[in-house]
C-alpha positions as CSV (number, residue, x, y, z in Angstrom):
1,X,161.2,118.3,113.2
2,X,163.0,120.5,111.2
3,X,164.3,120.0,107.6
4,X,168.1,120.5,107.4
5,X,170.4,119.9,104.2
6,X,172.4,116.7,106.4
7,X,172.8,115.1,109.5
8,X,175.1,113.9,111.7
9,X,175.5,110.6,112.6
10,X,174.9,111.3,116.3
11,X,171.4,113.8,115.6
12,X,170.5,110.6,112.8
13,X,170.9,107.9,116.1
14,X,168.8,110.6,118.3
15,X,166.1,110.8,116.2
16,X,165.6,107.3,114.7
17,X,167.0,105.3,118.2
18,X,169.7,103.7,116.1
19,X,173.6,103.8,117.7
20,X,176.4,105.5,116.0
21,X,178.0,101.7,116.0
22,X,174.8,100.4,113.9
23,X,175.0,102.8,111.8
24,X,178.8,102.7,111.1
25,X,178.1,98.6,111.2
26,X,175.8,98.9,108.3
27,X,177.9,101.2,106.4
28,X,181.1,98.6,106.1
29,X,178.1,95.8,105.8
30,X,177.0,97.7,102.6
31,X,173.6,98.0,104.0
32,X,173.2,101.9,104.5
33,X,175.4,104.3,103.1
34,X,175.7,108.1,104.4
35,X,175.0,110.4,101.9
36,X,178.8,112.0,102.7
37,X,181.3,108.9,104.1
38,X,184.1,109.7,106.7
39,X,187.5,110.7,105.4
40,X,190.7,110.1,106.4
41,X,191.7,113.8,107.0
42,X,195.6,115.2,107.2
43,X,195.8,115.4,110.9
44,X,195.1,111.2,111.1
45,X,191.6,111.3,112.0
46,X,188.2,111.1,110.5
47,X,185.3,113.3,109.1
48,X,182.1,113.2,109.9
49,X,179.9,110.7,108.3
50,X,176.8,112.9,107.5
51,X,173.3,112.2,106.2
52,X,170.9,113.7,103.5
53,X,167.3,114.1,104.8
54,X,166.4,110.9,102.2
55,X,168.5,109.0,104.2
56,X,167.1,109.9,107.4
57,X,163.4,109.1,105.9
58,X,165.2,106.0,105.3
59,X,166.8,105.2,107.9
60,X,163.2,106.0,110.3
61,X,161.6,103.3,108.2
62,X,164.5,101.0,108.5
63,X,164.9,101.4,112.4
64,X,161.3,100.7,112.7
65,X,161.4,97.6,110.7
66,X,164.4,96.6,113.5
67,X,162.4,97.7,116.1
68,X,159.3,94.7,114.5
69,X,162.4,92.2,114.6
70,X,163.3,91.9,111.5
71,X,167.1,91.5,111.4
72,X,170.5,93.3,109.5
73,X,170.5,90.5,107.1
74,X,166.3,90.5,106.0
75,X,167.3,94.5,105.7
76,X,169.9,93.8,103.3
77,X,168.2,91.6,101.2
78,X,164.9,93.8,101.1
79,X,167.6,97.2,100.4
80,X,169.1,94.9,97.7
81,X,166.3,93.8,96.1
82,X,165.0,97.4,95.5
83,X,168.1,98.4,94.2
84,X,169.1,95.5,92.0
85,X,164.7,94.2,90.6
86,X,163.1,97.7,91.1
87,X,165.8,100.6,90.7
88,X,164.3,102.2,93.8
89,X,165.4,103.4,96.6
90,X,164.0,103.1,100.2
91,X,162.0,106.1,100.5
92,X,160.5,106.1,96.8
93,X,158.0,103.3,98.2
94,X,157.2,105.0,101.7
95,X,155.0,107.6,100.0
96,X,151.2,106.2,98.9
97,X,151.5,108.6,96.3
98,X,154.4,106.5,94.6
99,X,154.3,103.7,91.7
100,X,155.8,101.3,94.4
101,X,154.7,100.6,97.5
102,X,156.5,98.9,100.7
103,X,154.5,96.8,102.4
104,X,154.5,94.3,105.5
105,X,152.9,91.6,107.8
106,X,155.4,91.2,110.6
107,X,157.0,88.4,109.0
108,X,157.7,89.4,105.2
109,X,158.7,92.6,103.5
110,X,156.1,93.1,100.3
111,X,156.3,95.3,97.5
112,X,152.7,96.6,96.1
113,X,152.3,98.0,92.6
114,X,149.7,100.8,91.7
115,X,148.2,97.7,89.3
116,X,148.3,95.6,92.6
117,X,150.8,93.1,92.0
118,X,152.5,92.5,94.6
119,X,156.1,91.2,95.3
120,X,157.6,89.0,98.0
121,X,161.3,90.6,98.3
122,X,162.3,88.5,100.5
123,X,161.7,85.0,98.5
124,X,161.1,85.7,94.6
125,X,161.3,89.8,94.0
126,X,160.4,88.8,90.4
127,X,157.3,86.7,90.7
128,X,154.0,88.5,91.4
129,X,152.0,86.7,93.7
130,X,148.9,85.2,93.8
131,X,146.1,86.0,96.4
132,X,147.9,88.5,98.2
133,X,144.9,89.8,99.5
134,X,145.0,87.3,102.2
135,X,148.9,88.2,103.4
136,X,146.9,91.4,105.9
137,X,149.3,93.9,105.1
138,X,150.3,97.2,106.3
139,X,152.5,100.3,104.8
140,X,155.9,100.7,106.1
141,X,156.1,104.2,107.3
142,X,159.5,106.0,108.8
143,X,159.1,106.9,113.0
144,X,160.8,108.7,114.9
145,X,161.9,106.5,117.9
146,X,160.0,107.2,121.2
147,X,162.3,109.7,123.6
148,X,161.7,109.0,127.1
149,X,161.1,111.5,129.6
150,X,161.7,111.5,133.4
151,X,158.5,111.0,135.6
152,X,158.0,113.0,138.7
153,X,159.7,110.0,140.9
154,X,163.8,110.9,138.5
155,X,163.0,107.7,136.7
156,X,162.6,107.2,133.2
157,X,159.0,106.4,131.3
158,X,158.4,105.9,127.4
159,X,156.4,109.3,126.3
């Protein structure tokens, strides 16, 4: 994939298997912001929303945590609690080089320290907790959603 200054909101839903409605849905939910909203323009109608490439790491990790089941609402907490406990963003705890690190085990969304504390976001963000080691889990990384290709017969198989 190449690296381009924004995106649209239709080459963001192509490449992270989110809809143009979701995304515009978690915009007026205050869950996702585009790095550039839509404007009313003179003629009556709208810009286009567009997004920086942060956001698109973002929003790869955030489809694929939809795409585990969890919902809009467990997003918005987990979003909100690194903004308002951590002063992160997203993408500043997909990296294993970073001081923060998002973690999960299917059912909870974790935040891992480089001291090894880690931090339920979804229950307490501000109590450490104890034994983690037993919670099994894994590094939330940003795919791209699976594009499916026709098979030899005209219908459609995941690559």
């Amino acid at each position: 994939m190449k690296l381009k200054s924004s995106y649209s909101a239709r080459e963001v839903a192509a490449l992270t298997g989110l809809t143009g409605k979701q995304l515009q849905w978690w915009a007026s939910a205050g869950l996702f912001h585009p790095a550039i909203e839509a404007r009313k323009t003179t003629q009556g109608g709208f810009t286009e929303r567009r997004y920086s490439p942060v956001d698109l790491l973002e929003l790869l990790a955030l489809a694929d945590l939809r795409r585990q089941g969890f919902d809009n609402g467990t997003l918005k907490q987990m979003m909100d609690a690194l903004r308002d406990y951590f002063r992160r963003r997203l993408a500043e705890t997909l990296d294993e080089a970073g001081e923060l690190r998002l973690l999960t085990n299917g059912d909870g969304l974790f935040l891992s320290t480089r001291q090894g504390h880690v931090f339920d976001l979804l229950v307490d963000p501000m109590q450490a907790l104890l034994g983690s080691d037993v919670l099994k889990l894994k590094p939330v990384k940003g795919k791209a959603a699976r594009k499916k290709t026709p098979t030899k017969t005209g219908k459609k198989a995941k690559s």
